[in-house]
C-alpha positions in Angstrom: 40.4 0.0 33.8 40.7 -2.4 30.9 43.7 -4.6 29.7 45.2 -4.1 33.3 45.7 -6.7 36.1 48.6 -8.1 37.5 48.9 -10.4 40.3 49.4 -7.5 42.6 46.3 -5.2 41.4 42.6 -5.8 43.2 41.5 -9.3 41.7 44.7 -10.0 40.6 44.7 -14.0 41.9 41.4 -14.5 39.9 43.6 -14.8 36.9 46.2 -16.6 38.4 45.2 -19.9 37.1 44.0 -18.9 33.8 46.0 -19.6 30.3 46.7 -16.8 28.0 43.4 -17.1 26.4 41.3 -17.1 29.3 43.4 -14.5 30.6 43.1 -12.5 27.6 39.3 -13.0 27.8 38.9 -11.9 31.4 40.9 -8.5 31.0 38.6 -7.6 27.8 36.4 -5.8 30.4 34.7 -2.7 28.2 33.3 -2.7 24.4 32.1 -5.0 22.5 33.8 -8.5 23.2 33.2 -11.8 21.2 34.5 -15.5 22.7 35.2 -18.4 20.7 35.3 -21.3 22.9 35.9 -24.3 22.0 34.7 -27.3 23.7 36.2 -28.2 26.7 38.3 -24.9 27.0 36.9 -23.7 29.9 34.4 -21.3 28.6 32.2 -21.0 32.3 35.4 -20.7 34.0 36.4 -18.3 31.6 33.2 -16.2 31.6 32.7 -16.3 35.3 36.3 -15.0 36.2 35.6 -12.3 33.9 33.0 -11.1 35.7 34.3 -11.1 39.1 37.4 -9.4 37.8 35.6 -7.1 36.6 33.4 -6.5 40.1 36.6 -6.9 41.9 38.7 -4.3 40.1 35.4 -1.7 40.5 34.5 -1.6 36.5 31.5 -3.3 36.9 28.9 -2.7 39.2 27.4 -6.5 40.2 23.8 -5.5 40.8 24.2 -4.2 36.8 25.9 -7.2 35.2 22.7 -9.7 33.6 24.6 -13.2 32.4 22.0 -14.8 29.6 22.5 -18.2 28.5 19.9 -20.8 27.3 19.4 -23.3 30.0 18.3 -23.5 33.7 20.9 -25.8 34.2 23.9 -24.0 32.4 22.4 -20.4 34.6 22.5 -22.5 37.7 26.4 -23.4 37.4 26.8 -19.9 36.6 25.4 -18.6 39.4 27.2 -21.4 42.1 30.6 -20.2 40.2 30.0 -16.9 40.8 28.6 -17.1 44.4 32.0 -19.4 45.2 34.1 -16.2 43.6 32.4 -14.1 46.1 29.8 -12.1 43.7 26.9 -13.8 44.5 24.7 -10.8 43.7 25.1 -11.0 39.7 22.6 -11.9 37.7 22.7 -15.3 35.6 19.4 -15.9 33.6 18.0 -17.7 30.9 16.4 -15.4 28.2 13.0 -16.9 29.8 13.4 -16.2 32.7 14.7 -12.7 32.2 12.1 -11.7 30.1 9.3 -13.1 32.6 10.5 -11.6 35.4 10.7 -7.9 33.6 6.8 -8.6 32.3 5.6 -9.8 35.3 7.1 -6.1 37.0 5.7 -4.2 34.6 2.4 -6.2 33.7 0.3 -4.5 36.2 1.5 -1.2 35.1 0.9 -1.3 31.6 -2.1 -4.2 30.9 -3.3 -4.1 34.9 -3.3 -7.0 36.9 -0.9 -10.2 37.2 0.8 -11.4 34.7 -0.6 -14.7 32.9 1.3 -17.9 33.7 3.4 -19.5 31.3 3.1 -23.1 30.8 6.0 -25.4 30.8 4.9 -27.1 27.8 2.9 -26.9 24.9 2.2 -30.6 24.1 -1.3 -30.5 26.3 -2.3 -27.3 24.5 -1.3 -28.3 21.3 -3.1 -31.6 21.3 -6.1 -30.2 22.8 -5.7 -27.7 19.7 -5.6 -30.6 17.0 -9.2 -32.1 18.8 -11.1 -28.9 18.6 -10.4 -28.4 14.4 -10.9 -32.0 13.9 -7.5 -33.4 13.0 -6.3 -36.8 14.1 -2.2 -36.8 15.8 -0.4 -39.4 17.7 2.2 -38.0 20.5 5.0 -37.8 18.0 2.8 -35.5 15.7 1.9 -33.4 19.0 5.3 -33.1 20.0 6.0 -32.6 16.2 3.5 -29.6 15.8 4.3 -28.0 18.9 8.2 -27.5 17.7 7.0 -26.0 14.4 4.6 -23.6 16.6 7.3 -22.7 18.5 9.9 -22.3 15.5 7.2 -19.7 14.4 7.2 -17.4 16.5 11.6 -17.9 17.5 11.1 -16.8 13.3 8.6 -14.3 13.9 6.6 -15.4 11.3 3.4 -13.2 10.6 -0.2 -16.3 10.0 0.7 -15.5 6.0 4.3 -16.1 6.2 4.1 -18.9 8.7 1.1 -20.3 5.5 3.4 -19.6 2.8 6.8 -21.2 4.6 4.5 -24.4 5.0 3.2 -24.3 1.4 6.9 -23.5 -0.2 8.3 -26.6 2.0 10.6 -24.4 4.2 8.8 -25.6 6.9 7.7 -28.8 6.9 4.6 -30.1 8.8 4.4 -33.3 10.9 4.1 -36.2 8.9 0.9 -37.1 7.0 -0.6 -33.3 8.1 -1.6 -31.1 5.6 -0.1 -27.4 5.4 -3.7 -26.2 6.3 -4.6 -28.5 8.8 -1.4 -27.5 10.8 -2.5 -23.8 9.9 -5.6 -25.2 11.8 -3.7 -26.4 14.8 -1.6 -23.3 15.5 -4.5 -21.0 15.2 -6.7 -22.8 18.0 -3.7 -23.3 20.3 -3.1 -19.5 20.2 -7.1 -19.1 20.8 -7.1 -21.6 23.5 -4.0 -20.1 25.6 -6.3 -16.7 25.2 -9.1 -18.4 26.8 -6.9 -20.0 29.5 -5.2 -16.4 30.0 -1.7 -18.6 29.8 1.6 -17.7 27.6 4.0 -20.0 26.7 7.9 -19.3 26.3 7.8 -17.8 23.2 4.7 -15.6 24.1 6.9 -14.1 27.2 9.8 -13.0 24.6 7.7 -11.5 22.2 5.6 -9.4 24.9 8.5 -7.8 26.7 9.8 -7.4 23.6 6.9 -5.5 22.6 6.7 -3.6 26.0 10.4 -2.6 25.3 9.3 -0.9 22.2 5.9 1.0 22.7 7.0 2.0 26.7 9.9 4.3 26.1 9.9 4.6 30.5 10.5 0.8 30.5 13.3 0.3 28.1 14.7 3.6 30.2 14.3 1.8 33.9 15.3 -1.9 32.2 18.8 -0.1 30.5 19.3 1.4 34.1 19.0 -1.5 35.8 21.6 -3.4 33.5 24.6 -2.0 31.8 26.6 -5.0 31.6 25.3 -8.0 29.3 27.2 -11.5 29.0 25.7 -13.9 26.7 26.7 -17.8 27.1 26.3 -20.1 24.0 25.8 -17.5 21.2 25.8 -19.5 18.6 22.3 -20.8 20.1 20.4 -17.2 19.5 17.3 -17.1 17.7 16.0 -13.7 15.9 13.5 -13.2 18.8 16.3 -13.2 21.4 18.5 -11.0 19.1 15.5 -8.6 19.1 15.4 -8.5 22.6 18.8 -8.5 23.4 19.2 -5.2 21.1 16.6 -4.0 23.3 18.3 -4.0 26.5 21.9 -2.8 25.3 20.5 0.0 22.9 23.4 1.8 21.4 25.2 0.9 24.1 28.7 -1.3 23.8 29.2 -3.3 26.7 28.7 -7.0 25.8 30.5 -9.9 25.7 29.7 -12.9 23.7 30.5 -16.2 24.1 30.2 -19.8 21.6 31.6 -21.5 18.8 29.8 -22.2 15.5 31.1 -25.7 15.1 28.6 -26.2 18.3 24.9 -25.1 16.7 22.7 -28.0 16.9 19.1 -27.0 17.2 18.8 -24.3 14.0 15.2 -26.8 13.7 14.5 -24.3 17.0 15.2 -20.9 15.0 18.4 -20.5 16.4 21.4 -19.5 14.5 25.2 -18.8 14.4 25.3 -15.9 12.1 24.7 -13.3 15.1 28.2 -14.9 16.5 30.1 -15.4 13.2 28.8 -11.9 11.9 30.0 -10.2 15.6 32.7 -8.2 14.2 30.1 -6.4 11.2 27.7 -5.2 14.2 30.4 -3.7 16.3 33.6 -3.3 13.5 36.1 -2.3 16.3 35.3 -5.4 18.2 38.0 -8.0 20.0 38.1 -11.4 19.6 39.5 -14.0 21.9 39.8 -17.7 21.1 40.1 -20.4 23.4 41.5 -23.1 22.1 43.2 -24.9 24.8 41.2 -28.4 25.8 41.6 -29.9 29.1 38.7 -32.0 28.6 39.5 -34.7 26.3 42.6 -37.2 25.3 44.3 -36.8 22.5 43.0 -39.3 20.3 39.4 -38.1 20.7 40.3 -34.9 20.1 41.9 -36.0 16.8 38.6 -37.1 15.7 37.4 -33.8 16.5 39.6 -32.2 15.0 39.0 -33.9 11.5 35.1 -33.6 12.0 36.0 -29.7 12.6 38.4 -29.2 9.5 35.0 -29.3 7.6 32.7 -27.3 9.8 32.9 -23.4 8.9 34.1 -21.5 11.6 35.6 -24.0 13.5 38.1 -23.9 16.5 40.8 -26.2 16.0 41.6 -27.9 19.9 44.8 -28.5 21.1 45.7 -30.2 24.2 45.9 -27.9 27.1 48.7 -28.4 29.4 48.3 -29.3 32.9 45.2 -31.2 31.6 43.9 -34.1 33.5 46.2 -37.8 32.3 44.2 -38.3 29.3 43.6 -42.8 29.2 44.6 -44.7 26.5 46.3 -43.4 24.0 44.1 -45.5 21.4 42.0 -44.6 18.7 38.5 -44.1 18.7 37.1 -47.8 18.1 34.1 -47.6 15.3 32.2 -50.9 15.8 29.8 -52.8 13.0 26.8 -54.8 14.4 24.0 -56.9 12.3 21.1 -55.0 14.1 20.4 -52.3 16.5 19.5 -55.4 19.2 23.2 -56.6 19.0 24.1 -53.5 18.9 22.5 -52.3 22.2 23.7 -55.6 23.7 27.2 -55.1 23.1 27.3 -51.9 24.6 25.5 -53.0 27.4 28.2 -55.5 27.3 31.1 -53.1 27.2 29.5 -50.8 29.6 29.4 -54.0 32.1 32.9 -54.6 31.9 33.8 -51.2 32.5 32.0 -50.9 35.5 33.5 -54.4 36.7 36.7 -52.8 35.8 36.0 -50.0 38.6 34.7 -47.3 36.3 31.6 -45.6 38.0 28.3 -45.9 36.7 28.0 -42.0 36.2 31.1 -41.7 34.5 29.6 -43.6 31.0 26.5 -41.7 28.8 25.3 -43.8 25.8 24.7 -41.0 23.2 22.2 -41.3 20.4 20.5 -39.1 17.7 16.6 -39.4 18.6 14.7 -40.7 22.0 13.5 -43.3 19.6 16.9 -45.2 19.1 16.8 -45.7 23.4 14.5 -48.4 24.0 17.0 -51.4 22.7 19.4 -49.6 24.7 17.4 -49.4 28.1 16.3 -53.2 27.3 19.8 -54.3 27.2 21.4 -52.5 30.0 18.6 -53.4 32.4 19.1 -57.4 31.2 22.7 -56.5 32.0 21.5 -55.6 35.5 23.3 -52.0 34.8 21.5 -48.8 36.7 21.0 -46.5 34.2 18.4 -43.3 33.2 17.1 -41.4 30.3 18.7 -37.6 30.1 16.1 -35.2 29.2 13.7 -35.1 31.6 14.9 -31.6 32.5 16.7 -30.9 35.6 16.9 -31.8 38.6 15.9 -29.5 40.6 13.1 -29.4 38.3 11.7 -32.7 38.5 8.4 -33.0 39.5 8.9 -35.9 41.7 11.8 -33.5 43.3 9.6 -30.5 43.7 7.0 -32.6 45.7 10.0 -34.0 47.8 11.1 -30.9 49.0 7.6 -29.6 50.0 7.5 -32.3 51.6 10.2 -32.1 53.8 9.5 -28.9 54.3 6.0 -29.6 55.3 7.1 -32.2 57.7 9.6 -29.3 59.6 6.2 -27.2 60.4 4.1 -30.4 61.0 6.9 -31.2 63.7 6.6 -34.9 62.2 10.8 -35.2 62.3 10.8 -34.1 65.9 13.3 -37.1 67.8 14.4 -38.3 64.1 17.4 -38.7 62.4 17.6 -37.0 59.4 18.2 -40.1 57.1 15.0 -41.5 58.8 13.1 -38.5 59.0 13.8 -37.9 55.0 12.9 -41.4 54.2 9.7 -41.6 55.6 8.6 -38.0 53.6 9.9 -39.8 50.6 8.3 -43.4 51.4 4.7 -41.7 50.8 6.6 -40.2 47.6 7.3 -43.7 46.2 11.1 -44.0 47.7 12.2 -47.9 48.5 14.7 -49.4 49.9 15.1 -51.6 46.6 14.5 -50.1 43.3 11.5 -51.3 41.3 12.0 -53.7 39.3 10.3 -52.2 36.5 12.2 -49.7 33.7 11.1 -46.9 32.9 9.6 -43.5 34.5 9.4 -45.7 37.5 13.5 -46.3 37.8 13.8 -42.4 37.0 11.7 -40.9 39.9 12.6 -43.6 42.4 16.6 -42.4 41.0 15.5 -39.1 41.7 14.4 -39.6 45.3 16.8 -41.9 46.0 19.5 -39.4 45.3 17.9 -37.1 48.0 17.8 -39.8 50.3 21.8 -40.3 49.8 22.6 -37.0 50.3 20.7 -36.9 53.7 22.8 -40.2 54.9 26.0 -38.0 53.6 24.7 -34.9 55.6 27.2 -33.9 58.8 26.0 -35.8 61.9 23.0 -33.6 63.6 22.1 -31.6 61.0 18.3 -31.0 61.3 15.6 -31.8 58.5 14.8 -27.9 58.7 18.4 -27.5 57.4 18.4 -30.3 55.3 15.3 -28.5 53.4 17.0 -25.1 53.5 19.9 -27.0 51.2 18.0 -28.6 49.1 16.1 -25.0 48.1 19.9 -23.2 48.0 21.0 -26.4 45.7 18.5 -26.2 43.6 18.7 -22.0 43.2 22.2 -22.5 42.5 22.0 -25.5 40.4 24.4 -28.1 42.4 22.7 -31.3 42.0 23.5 -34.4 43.2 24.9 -37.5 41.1 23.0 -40.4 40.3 25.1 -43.0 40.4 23.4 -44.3 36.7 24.6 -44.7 33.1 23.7 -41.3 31.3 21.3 -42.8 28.1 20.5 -39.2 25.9 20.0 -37.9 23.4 23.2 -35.7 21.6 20.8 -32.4 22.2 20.2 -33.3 25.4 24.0 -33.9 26.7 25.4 -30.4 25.1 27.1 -28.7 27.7 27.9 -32.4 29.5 31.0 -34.7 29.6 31.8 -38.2 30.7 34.9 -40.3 31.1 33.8 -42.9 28.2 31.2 -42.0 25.8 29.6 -44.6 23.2 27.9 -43.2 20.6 25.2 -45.1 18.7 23.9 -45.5 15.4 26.2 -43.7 13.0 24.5 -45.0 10.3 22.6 -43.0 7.4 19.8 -42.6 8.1 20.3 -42.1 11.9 23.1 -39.8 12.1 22.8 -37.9 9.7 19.2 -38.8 10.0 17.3 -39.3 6.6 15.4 -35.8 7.0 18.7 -34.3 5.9 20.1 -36.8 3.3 19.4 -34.4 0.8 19.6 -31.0 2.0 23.8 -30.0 2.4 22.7 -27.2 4.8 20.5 -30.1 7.1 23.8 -32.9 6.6 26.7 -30.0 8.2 23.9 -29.8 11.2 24.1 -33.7 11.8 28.5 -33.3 11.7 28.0 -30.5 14.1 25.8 -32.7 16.4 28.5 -36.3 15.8 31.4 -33.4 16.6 29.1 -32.2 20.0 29.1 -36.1 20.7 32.8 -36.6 20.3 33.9 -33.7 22.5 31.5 -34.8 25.2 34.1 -37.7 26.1 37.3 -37.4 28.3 39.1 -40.8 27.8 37.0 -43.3 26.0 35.1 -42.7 23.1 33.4 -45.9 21.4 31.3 -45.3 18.2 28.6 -48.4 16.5 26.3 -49.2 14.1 24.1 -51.4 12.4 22.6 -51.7 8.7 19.2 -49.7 9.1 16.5 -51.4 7.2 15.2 -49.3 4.3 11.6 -49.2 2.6 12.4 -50.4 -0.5 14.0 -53.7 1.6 17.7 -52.6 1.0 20.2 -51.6 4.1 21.4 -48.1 4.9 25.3 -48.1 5.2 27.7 -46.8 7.6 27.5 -43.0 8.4 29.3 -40.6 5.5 30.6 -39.1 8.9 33.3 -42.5 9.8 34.8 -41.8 5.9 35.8 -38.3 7.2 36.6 -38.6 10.6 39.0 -41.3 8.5 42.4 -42.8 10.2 41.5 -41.2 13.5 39.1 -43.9 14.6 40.2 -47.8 14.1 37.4 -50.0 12.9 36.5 -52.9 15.9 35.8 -56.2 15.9 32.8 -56.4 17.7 31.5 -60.0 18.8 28.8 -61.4 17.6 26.4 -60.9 20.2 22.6 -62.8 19.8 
């Protein structure tokens, strides 16, 4: 079956509630299938009804379907959507973790033995790297060198062409490094994760990768095992994951795409939209479905969007969906000028205050900016304003470290009998007191606030647990949130970076420093290709709000003791914001 499904026919109420495009979308069940989603369509909804219509209806077989996307986070929700439409069995992946799980199967068959480890980061490794050739780096330069290494190999980039694309300037080294020296750096970190017998993410692609291709018997068992592929957030493939994904489908058809170009932000990772745009040369006879239809956002924010978008190749042009939650004000975007980042941090501490006093939750505002360096004015001035807040980016949840110990812990306390004759909220919060959980939240800022946030969010969802649930049960949820990616909300101001919140929205977003310079940021002033990135990640930012949207800046001080101006980016996004009159603040 293909383009059937009525309301009557098996799975016929999964597409009840879906608009013509998502409908359209979930009936393309065969072939090759590409998605344009626009922000805030309903592009998870869309690809998870899909699915189940498809299991429902008997065209696919769930134990063959493999979901990919990019995030732990974005294949958690997949998989809790999935499980709630009652196909719980699917698989929903990252590339990662889909390629690690296949090497770490076949490992002992082909090389003998387990599989190395893969480390979660490189930044260890790659300072460690910089110490044994000799070469001074600060952090930045670490974290700096470590993106380039991992660029590398996303590029598959042989030592000479990785030497010559450092020597030509289409890769450029941390600052103050020479070409050779980061030549230098690369080299010992790949000897030193030899001597350690670790890989990192990368390293896991590359290897299955290359076991697909020399063991014929694999890439046979693998393409039985899956006959189904669904990628998430196409736009976000790099040539490594292109190689692989070519690997499992073969010259098979049966994949469905899903993105939108006006959405690439991180082409500095290797990742690009030309797989996406270029869909319809690899498989000619291919359908595409655009979802256009925004339930996300009001209308005046998506009319700033919408003019960012006019000049992004590509593009999907939103319109207001209907049925869509009451959209707020119907005001402008308010673009706000400031004497200096201070003021400026302190009148959106302001603003944020108000709101809250107003009623507006904590959780419901994020504070976007273009680099972790533009947060620390912003932290200072939201914890003078006595306003909980924490940093986005330090990876999810579940994921945390301080998380990870608290729900050994608990589970350590169930076989140590410690919670016998306890209530749960007690017998959690004494685990988590030896953790570092108070009652009061320090009074320090910082990684401090975030893992005391962290455990303090466990702790709340114990007190909301149903009266006499056990901490044996209590442990068992926290382990099935955590595979299916529900986790709780801190009830904090969201302060990220724009990277960091794609695939997030809030009810009012303030965006920061839309100044050149900052955003787009003075790496790119000169490069056309580098400035369309930097609209693409101020159009990422826009669409992340749903009723407020608040833009600012401040003159940014320039070497030669001149000021940057306002962002090129407020002259195109034109009559659709209003210019503010922010108060002075000192």
């Amino acid at each position: 079956m293909t383009d059937a499904g009525a309301a009557d026919e098996p799975g016929g109420r999964l597409l009840a509630d879906l608009n013509p495009g998502q409908r359209e979308a979930a009936l393309a069940l065969v072939g090759p299938v590409r998605i344009l989603a626009g922000p805030g369509t309903g592009k998870t909804r869309t690809i998870t009804h899909r699915i189940a219509y498809g299991v429902r209806t008997g065209v696919y077989d769930p134990d063959r379907v493999l979901a990919l996307t990019f995030t732990n986070r974005a294949a958690g929700e997949l998989r809790g959507r999935l499980a709630q439409l009652r196909v719980p069995t699917v698989q929903a992946r990252t590339f990662h973790s889909a390629a690690m799980r296949q090497l770490s199967y076949f490992w002992p068959h082909v090389i003998g033995g387990d599989a190395p480890r893969v480390i979660g980061s490189k930044s260890r490794f790659v300072a460690e790297a910089a110490e044994r050739v000799g070469v001074r780096i600060d952090p930045a330069g670490v974290r700096d060198a470590a993106e380039l290494i991992e660029r590398r190999k996303v590029l598959e980039l042989t030592v000479d062409e990785f030497a010559a694309h450092l020597d030509n300037g289409l890769l450029a080294p941390p600052a103050r490094l020479e070409p050779q020296a980061m030549i230098g750096i690369a080299d010992a970190y790949e000897r030193i994760k030899e001597e350690r017998r670790v890989l990192d993410f990368e390293d896991a692609l590359l290897a299955t990768a290359g076991m697909l291709e020399t063991e014929a018997w694999i890439t046979q068992q693998v393409r039985e095992q899956y006959r189904f592929f669904v990628v998430d957030e196409y736009q976000d493939v790099s040539p490594l994951q292109q190689r692989l994904l070519r690997l499992w489908l073969g010259n098979r058809r049966e994949l469905c795409v899903v993105g939108d170009p006006a959405q690439t932000i991180f082409s500095f990772t290797g990742a690009t939209s030309r797989y996406l745009v270029d869909f319809d040369r690899d498989f000619p006879d291919a359908r595409t479905v655009r979802l256009d239809e925004n339930y996300r956002s009001a209308p005046p924010i998506l009319a700033a969007a919408n003019a960012l978008a006019a000049r992004i190749d590509h593009s999907v042009v939103l319109v207001r969906a209907d049925g869509a939650a009451p959209a707020g004000r119907d005001a402008a975007p308010v673009l706000d000028e400031h004497p200096d980042e201070r003021a400026e941090a302190r009148a959106i501490a302001a603003e944020i205050a108000a709101a809250v006093a107003d009623g507006e939750a904590p959780a419901s505002i994020a504070v976007l900016v273009r680099t972790n360096a533009q947060t620390a004015p912003i932290e200072q001035a939201l914890q003078d304003a006595g306003i909980p807040y924490r940093v986005s980016g330090g990876g999810p949840f579940f994921q945390r470290p301080e998380v990870r110990a608290a729900i050994a812990g608990c589970a350590a306390a169930v076989v140590a009998g410690q919670d016998a004759g306890k209530p749960l909220f007690q017998a959690v919060s004494d685990v988590l007191r030896d953790r570092g959980w108070t009652v009061e939240p320090p009074a320090e800022s910082g990684e401090l606030q975030e893992v005391w946030r962290s455990l303090d969010a466990i702790v709340r969802l114990a007190d909301a647990a149903e009266p006499g649930t056990t901490l044996a049960e209590f442990a068992a949820d926290l382990q099935l949130r955590a595979r299916l990616g529900h986790e709780p909300t801190l009830d904090a101001v969201a302060v990220a970076t724009i990277h960091t919140a794609k695939g997030l929205e809030w009810d009012r977003v303030l965006i920061a420093g839309l100044v050149e310079g900052r955003l787009p940021s003075a790496q790119s002033l000169h490069d056309p290709a580098l400035v369309d990135e930097e609209r693409r990640l101020l159009y990422v930012a826009i669409t992340r709000a749903r009723r407020e949207l608040h833009l600012s800046w401040a003159p940014l001080p320039r070497r030669d003791g001149s000021t940057a101006p306002v962002s090129r980016f407020a002259a195109e996004l034109g009559n659709r914001i209003r210019r503010g009159t922010a108060p002075r603040t000192r």
